[in-house]
C-alpha positions in Angstrom: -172.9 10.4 -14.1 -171.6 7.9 -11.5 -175.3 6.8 -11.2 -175.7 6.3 -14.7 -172.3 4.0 -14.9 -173.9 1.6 -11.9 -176.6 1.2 -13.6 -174.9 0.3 -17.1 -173.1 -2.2 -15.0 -175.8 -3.9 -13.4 -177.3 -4.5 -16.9 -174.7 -5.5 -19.1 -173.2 -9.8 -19.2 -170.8 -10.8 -17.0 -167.4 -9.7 -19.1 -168.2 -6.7 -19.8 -169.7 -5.7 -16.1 -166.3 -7.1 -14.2 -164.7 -5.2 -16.7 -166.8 -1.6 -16.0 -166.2 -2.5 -12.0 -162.1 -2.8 -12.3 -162.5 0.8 -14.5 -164.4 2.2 -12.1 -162.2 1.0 -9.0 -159.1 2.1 -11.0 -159.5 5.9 -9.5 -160.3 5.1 -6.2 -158.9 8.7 -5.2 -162.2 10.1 -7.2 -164.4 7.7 -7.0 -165.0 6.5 -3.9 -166.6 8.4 -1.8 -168.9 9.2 -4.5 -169.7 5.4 -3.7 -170.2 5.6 -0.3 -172.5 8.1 -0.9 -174.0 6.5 -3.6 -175.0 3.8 -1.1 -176.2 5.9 1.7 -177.8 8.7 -0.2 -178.5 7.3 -3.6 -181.6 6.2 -5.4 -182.4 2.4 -4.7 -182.6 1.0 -8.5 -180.5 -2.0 -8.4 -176.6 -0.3 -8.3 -176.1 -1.0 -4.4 -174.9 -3.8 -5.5 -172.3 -2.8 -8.1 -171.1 0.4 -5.7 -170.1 -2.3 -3.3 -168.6 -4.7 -5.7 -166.6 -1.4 -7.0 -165.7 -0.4 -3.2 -164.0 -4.3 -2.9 -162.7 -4.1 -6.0 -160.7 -0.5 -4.8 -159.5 -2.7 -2.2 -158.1 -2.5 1.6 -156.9 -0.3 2.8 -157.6 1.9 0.0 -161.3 1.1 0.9 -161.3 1.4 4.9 -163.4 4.4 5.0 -166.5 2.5 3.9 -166.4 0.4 6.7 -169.0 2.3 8.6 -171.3 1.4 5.6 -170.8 -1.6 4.9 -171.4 -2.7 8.5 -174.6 -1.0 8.2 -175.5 -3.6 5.1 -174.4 -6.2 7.0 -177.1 -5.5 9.3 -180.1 -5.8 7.3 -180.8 -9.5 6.3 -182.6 -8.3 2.9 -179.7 -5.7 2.0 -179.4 -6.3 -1.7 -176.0 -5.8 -1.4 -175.2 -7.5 2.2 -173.6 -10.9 0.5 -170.5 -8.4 -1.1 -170.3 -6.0 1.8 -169.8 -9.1 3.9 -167.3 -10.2 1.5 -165.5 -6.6 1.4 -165.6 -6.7 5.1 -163.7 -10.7 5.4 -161.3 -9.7 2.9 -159.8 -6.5 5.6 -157.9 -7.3 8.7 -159.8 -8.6 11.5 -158.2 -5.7 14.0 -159.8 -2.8 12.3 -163.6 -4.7 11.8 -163.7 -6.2 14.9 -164.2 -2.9 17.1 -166.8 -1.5 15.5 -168.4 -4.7 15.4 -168.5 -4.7 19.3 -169.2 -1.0 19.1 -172.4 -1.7 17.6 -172.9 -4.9 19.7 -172.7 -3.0 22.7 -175.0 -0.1 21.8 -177.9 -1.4 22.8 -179.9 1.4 20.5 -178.9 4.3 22.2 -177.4 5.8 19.1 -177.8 2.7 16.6 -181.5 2.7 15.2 -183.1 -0.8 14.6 -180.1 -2.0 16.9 -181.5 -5.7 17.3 -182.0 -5.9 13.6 -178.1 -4.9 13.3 -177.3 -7.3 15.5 -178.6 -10.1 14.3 -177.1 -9.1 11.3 -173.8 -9.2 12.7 -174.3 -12.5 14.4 -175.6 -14.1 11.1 -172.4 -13.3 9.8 -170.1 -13.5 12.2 -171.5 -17.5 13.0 -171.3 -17.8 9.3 -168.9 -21.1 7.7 -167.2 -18.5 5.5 -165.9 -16.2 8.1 -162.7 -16.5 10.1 -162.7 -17.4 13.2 -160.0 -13.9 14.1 -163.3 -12.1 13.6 -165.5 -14.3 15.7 -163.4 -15.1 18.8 -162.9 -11.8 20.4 -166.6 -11.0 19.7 -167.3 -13.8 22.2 -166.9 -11.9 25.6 -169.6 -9.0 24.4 -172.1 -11.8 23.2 -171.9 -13.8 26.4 -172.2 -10.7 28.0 -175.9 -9.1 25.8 -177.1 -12.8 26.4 -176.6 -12.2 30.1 -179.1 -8.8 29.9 -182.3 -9.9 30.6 -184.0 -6.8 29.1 -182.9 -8.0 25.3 -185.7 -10.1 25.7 -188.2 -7.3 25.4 -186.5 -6.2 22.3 -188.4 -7.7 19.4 -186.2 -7.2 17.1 -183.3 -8.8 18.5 -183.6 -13.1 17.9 -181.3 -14.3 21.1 -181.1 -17.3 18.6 -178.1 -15.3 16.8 -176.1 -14.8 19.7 -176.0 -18.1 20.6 -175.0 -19.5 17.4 -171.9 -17.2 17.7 -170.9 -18.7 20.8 -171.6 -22.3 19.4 -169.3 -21.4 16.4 -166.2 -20.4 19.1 -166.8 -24.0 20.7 -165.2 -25.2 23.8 -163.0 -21.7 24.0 -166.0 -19.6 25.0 -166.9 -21.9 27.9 -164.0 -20.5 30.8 -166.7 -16.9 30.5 -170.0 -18.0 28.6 -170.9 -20.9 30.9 -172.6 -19.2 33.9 -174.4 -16.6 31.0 -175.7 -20.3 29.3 -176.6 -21.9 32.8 -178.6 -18.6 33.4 -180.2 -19.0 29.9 -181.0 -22.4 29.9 -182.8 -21.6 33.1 -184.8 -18.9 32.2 -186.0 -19.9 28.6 -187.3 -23.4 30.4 -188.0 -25.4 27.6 -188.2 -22.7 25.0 -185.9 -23.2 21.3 -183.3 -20.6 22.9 -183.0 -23.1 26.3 -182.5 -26.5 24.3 -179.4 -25.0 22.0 -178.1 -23.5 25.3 -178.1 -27.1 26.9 -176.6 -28.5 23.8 -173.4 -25.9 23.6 -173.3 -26.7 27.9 -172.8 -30.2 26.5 -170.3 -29.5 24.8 -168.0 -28.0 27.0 -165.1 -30.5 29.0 -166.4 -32.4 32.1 -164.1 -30.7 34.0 -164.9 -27.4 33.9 -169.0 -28.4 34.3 -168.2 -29.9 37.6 -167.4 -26.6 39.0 -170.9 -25.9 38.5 -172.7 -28.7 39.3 -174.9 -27.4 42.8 -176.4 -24.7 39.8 -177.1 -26.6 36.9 
């Protein structure tokens, strides 16, 4: 039944859908974790993206139990439906994302499969214009920190390229705990992509602070 109304959604112009997503999000009590199953369990046909359009539309905090899920979306680049979990995700308060984000971040695939995939995932979005910087900052210490682990490096999955656009998004703020992890970085990748965008956030950073470090650089 559900299934059926997802895909009558997904089909219909654009009035008429918004109008079958604010019916459907009108009985959140019954309907959503029939949603969250939905996109967990459920066929893949083209609805993923109206469940989660449905699960923002319930809205927070109403919706906060398909966090897990929509984390999950987030990371997998080619999820359908990534663009509107992200945008579920953005529209809750930063305190209740932001630990599971550095949950996942800090995983390391012991219990998260395809863990660099997630965190790339996470990254993308986190270093994204559109997202606040209350998510970004406090993620810093944990990026700084998976960028320091010289293992990640024999993770395929995992692009190192991600973590460091998070820390150039946080700016000059990160530099007081990142700048030894980047020094290290920009050392070991050489001349490599990873090394050069490591220099350039280094850079960045106030003269003051770099001249601490100066017999290392």
């Amino acid at each position: 039944m559900l299934e059926e109304k997802l895909r009558e959604a997904a089909l219909a112009d654009g009035q008429t859908r918004e109008q079958m997503i604010r019916e459907l999000a009108s009985h959140p009590d019954d309907i959503l974790s029939l949603l969250i199953h939905s996109l967990q369990f459920g066929p893949k046909g083209g609805t993923e993206r109206i469940a989660t359009e449905v699960i923002c539309a319930i809205g927070y905090p109403h919706n906060k139990s398909a966090i897990p899920v929509f984390i999950n979306r987030i990371g997998d680049l080619n999820a359908p439906c990534r663009k509107e979990a992200i945008q579920a995700l953005l529209a809750m308060d930063a305190d209740v994302i932001v630990p599971s984000l550095i949950q996942i971040l800090l995983d390391r695939g012991q219990h998260v499969q395809y863990w660099g995939e997630a965190a790339n995932g996470i990254c993308a979005m986190l270093a994204d214009d559109k997202t606040h910087r209350r998510f970004v900052v406090p993620c810093g210490p944990v990026i700084a920190y998976l960028l320091s682990q010289q293992p990640l490096a024999r993770d395929a999955d995992l692009d190192c390229n991600y973590l460091l656009d998070v820390l150039q998004k946080i700016g000059k703020q990160c530099a007081v705990y990142a700048l030894p992890v980047l020094i290290e970085v920009a050392q070991r990748e050489e001349t490599s992509e990873l090394a050069m965008q490591a220099r350039k956030l280094i850079a960045s950073f106030d003269t003051s602070l770099l001249d601490f470090y100066q017999y290392v650089r």
